[in-house]
N, C-alpha and C positions, 0 to 999 in steps of 0.2 A: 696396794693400790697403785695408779700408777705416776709417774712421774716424770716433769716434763723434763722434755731434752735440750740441749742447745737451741734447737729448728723453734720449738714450742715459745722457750724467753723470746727469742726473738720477735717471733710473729708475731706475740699478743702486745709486747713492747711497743713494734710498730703502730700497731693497730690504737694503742691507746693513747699514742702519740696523735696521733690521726684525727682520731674522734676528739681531741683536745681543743687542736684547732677548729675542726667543723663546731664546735658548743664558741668559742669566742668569736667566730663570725655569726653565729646567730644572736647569742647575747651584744654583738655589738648592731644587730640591725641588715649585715652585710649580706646574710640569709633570708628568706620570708620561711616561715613555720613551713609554708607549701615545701617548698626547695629543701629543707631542713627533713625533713620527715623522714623520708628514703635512708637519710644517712642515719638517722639514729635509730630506726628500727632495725636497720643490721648490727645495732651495738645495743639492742634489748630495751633502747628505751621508750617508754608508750607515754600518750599525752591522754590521762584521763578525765574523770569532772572536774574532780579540784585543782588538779597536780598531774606533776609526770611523773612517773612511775618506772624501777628502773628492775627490771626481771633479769636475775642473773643462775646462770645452767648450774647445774650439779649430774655433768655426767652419769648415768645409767643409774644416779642415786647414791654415788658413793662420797662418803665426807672423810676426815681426819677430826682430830680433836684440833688440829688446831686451826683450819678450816672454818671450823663451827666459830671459832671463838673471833674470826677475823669478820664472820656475819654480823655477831654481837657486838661488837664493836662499830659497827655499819652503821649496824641502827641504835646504837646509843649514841655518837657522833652527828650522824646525816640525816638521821629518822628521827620516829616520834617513839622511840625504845622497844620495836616488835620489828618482827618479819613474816609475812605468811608464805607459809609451804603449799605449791599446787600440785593438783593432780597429772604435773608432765616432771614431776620430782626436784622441779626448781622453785628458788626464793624467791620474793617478791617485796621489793621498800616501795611503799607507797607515798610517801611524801619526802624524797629528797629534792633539793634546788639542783635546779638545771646547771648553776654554777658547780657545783660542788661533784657532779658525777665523774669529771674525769677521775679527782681525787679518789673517789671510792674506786675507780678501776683499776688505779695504781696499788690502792691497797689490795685489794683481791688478785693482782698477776703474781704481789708478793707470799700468798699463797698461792702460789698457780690452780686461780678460776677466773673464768672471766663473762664475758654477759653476750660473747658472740652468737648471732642465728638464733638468739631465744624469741626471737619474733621475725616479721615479714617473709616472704613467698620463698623461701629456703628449705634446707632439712633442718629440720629442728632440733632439739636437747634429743639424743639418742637414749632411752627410757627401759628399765631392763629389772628382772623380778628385784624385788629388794631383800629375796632369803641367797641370794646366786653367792656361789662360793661358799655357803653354808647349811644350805638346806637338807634334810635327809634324803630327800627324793628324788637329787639333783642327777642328772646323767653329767652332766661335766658346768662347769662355768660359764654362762654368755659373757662376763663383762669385757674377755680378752677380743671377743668379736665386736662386741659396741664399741668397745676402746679404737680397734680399727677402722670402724666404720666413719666414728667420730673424726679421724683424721684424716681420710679420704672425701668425708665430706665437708671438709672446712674450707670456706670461701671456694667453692670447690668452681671454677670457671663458666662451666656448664650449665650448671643446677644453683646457681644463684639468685637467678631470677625466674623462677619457674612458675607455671599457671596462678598456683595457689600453695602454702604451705604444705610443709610434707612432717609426716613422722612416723617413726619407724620404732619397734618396740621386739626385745629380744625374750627367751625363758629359756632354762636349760631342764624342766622337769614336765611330766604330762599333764601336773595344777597347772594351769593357767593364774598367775598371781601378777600379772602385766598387760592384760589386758590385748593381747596381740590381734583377736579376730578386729578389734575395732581401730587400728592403724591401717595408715595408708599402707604400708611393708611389716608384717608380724612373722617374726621368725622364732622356729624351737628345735633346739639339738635336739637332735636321734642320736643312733647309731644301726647301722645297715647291720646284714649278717655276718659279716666277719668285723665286725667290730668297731670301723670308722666313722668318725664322725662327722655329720652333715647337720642339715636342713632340711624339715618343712617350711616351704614358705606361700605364704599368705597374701594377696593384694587386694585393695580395693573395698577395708574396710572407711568406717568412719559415725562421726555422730551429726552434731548439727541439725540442719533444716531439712536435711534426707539422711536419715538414722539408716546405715547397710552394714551390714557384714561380712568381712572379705571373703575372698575365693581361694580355697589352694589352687596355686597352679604348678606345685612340686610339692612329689612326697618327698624325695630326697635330690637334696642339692650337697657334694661334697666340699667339706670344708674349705680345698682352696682357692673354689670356685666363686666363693660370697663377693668379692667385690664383685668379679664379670657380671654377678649375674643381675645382681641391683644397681649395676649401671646397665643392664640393658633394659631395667623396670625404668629406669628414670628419662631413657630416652627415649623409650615410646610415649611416655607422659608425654615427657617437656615436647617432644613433636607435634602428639594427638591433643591433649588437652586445653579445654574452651579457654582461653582469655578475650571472650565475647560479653562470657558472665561471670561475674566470679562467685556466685551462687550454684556457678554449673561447673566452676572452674577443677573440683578437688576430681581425685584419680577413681574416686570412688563411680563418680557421671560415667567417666572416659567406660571404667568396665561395666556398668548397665548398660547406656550405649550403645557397645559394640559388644557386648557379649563375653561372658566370660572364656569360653570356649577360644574366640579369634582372639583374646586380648592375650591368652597365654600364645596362641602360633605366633605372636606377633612376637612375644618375648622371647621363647625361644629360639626364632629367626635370629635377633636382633642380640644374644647371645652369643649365638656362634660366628658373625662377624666381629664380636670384640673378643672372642677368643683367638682369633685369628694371628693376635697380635703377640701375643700371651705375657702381656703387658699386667695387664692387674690378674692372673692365677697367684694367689699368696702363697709365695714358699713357705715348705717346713718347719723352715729355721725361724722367719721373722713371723709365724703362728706360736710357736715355743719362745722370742726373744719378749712378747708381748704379754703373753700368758705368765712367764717369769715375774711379769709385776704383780700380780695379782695373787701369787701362791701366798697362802696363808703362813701366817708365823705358826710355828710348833708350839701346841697346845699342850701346856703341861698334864699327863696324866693323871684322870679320874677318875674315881668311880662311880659308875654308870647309874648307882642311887647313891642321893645326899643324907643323911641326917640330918643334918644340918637344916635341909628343907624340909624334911618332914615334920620336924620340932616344930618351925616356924609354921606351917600350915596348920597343923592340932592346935596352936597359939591363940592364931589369928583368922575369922572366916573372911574379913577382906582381901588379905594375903591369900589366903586360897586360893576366893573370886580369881585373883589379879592373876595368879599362874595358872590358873585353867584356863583363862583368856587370853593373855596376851604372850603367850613363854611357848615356843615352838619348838618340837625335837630337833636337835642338831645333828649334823652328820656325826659328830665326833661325840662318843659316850663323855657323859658327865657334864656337857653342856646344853645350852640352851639359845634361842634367837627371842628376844626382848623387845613387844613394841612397846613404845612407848606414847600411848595414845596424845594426842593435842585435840582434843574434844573433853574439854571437861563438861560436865551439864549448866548449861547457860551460858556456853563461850561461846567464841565465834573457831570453829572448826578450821586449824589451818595454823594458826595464830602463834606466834612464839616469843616471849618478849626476851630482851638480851641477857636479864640475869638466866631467864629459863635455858638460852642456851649454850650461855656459860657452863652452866652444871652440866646439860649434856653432855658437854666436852670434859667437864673431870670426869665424870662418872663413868664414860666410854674411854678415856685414858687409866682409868683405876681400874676399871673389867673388863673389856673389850677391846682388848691389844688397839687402841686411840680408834678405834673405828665406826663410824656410824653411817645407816644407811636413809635416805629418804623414799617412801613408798608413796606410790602412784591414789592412794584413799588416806593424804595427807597426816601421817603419821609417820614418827621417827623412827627406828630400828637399832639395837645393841647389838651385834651378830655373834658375838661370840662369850656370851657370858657363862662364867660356871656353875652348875645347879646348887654348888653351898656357897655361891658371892650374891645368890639370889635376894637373901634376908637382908643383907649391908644395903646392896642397891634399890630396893624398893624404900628402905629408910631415906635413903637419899631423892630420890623421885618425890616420895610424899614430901619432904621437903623443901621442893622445887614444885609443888603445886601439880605433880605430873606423874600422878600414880593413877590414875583410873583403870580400871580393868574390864578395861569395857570394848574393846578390837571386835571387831565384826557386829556388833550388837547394834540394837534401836539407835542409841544415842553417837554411836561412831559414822555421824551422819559427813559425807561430803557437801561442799557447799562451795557455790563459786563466790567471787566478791560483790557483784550482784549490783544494782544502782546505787549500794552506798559509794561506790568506787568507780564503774568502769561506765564510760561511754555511749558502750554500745547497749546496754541494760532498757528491759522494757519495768523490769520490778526489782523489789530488791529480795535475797536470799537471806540472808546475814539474819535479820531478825525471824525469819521462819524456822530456821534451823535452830538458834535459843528458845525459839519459842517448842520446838517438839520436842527436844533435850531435855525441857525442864519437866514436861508432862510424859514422858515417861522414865526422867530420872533414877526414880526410887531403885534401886537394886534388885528387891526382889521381882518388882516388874520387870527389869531388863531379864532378868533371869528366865522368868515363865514365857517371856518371848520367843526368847532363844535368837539365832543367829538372822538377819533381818537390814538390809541395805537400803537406806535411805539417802538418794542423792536428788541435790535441788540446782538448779539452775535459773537464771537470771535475763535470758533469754536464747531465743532458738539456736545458736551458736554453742550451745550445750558445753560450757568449761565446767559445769558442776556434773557432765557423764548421765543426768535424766536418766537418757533414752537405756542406758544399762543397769539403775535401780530395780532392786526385787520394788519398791517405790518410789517413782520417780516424779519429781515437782516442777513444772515448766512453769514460769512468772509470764505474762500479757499482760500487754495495756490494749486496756478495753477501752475507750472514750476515757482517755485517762485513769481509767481506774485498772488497781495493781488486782487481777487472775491468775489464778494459779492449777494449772490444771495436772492431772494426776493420770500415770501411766503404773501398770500392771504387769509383773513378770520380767523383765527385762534382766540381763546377765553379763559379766564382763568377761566370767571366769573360762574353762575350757569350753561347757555347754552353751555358749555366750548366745544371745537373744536380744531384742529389740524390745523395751515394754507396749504394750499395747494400752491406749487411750482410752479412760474409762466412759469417760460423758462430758459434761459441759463443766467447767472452771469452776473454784470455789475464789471468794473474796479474801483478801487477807487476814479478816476476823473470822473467818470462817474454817480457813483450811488446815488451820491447825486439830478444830474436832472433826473433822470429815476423816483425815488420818487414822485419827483414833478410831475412828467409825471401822476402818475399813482394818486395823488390827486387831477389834475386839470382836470382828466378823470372822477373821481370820481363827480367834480361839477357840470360837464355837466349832468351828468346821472341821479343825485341823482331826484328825486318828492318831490322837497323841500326840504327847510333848517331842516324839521324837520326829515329829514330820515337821518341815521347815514351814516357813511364809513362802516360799515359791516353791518350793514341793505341792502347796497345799494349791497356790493360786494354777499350776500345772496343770493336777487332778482335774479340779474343780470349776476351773475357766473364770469368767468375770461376772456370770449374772449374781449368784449370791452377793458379791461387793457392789455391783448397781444397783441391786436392791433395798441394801444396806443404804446406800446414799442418798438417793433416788426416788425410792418406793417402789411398787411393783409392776406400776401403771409405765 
């Protein structure tokens, strides 16, 4: 992974130096919170209902072990002993003292992280597959290109203060595990015919209060072209885009608007004037000097089947469950990619407390060359574990309260933090999310399900992804009263889609059986266990589920 350089201490040194001072003139009065804002949203920190709140990046997802344990230490120190992980792959302390933040920032540069652009009208945490560097199906690595991107665009002159936030999201295989149609910029390595490697790229997705899905407006872009060409996406933004409204403000307006068709001649125009310069074309070398950090350590030699695991499997039908579910083929025979679900039944989705991720960190330092990754559907990742260190590490997970085997299922629900936490909240999520977790807990029910996304949000700013739930839960306040209304079909993955809205809102005592309603509609309907919940809702469209809810009138 990668590692800062001289340039890197320094920056962030300054920087935390900076924001030091800006927190002692506000805590002495010398700031008003108005004047105060600006500057702390560039250093990630938010003022929620109770508390401020201090969001700190985990580039494209990637941790170390000892990273992790400099989080736990955060929030056993500055917290209330948890952290939650979101779905832009960063942490999140929810109740540190405003005094006390520079300190955590000191601590986290001394692991080189830091909490820059994780919020306000910037580029954001750069967000990138969490199997990358070890997936089987991988065409080559994004994180050496996020890693670049990420440096280009830090405090980046230009693009500091732009219409409205941006984010960008990379894949190096044709799963979509990143979500890219629904970023502002979604990029995925190819490779042409004779073999080089490039870009599709993507613009003008997004979710929120107008759910779209972006445009290609390149099949292939080569390699050394990635900055030119996303600084010439950022400059027709930062020119064309509304700061009239900031509801009309995101890139996504800019290409409805004006069309996708003129939005790309605009880009490409506006391309080959900054080629002109050939200022940002990335040479060879410093595409190979960056990618060097990321080459995987030499995996010792395995064989391609465990015993070891097989033993354990005939042993154990949890064990099973749990590598059928959560244990992904690795590129390199004899291993495996390990999530590590943070959705137990009845938790709050996200959620990590610091002994929990203590143990993360020995347990990815004991199997997983120190490595771990954070995914974009708030789970952890092991990336490199061996198919016979499978049995040790699950003993150690259940251990640590964090062996569920339950990755992509019912209960592997997204959830934002919803009015128990955030500001902007019309309702809360937290308790709907324990509330469906627990009702279809049972294992053998998750099982007869089968694979099944459930993401809730908290209101139309959509940080719990709704609008790309195979079931999706939007929260409204109705005349003060918490609605929750339900969207259908919705996808984040390569076929990515928008859910479509079923009918009128359920209450908060309600929408937990309405759910049920509409997955036990799902069972009847489906052509077998092997046809999914949005295969079936596909097929079959929405009236049987309005039915189901509704009646037929």
């Amino acid at each position: 992974m990668y590692r800062y350089d001289e340039f890197d201490h320094g920056f962030v040194k300054a920087r935390t130096a900076q924001f030091r001072d800006q927190v002692e003139r506000r805590l002495s009065g010398e700031l008003t919170e108005e004047q105060f804002k600006p500057l702390r949203l560039m250093n990630g920190v938010y003022l929620q209902l109770h508390a401020y709140m201090l969001r700190v990046s985990v580039p494209y997802g990637t941790l170390s072990s000892p990273q992790m344990r400099m989080l736990a230490h955060i929030a056993r120190t500055y917290d209330r002993g948890y952290g939650h992980f979101t779905t832009r792959q960063n942490i999140q302390f929810n109740w540190p003292a405003l005094k006390d933040i520079p300190a955590i920032l000191d601590d986290l540069a001394s692991v080189e992280m830091h909490a820059l652009q994780s919020s306000g009208n910037c580029i954001r945490n750069v967000t990138a597959d969490h199997f990358a560097g070890a997936a089987a199906d991988e065409v080559a690595d994004p994180r050496p290109y996020a890693e670049i991107l990420r440096q280009w665009s830090s405090v980046h002159p230009e693009f500091s203060y732009l219409p409205r936030k941006f984010k960008l999201a990379l894949i190096g295989a044709d799963e979509d595990r990143a979500a890219i149609q629904f970023h502002d910029i979604g990029l995925q390595l190819k490779r042409d015919a004779e073999g080089g490697l490039g870009f599709t790229v993507y613009v003008g997705g997004g979710q929120g209060r107008t759910p779209m899905i972006a445009h290609k407006v390149r099949d292939f872009l080569p390699e050394q072209d990635l900055l030119a060409y996303v600084e010439a996406i950022m400059r027709v933004y930062n020119l064309n885009g509304r700061r009239d409204n900031k509801y009309k403000a995101r890139i996504k307006i800019l290409v409805h608007e004006t069309g996708a068709e003129e939005i790309t001649r605009q880009i490409e125009a506006e391309f080959q004037e900054v080629l002109k310069t050939d200022i940002l074309r990335l040479p060879d070398e410093e595409i190979r000097r960056i990618a060097a950090y990321f080459a995987p350590s030499a995996l010792p030699e395995r064989p391609a089947r465990s015993g070891a695991l097989e033993a354990a499997r005939a042993d154990s039908r949890e064990f099973a469950d749990f590598v059928d579910r959560n244990v992904t083929p690795h590129k390199t025979a004899g291993y495996g990619l390990v999530t590590i679900s943070l959705k137990p039944v009845g938790g709050i989705p996200g959620d990590a407390t610091d002994a929990q991720m203590d143990a993360v960190a020995d347990l990815a330092e004991r199997y997983s060359q120190s490595e771990i990754r954070v995914s974009h559907e708030q789970n952890l990742v092991l990336p490199h574990v061996a198919l016979d260190d499978l049995p040790a590490l699950y003993a150690g997970l259940r251990e640590a309260g964090l062996a569920d085997g339950n990755a992509g299922l019912v209960t592997d629900i997204i959830c934002c933090p919803g009015l128990d936490y955030c500001a902007l909240a019309n309702a809360r999520s937290i308790p709907v999310a324990q509330d469906l977790s627990r009702r279809f807990g049972a294992p053998e029910r998750q099982k007869e399900i089968g694979e099944l996304k459930i993401k809730i949000s908290g209101c139309i700013n959509a940080c719990g992804h709704h609008h790309a739930g195979h079931i999706g839960l939007l929260g409204v306040d109705r005349k003060g009263e918490e609605v929750y209304q339900i969207t259908l079909g919705g996808s984040g993955d390569e076929n990515a889609a928008v859910g479509a809205l079923i009918g009128p809102g359920f209450a908060i005592a309600d929408v937990g059986g309405a759910v049920e309603t509409v997955v036990d509609t799902y069972l009847k309907l489906r052509e077998g266990p092997q046809e999914s919940f949005l295969a079936a809702v596909r097929r079959v469209g929405q009236k049987p589920f309005k039915e189901a809810l509704y009646g037929a009138a």
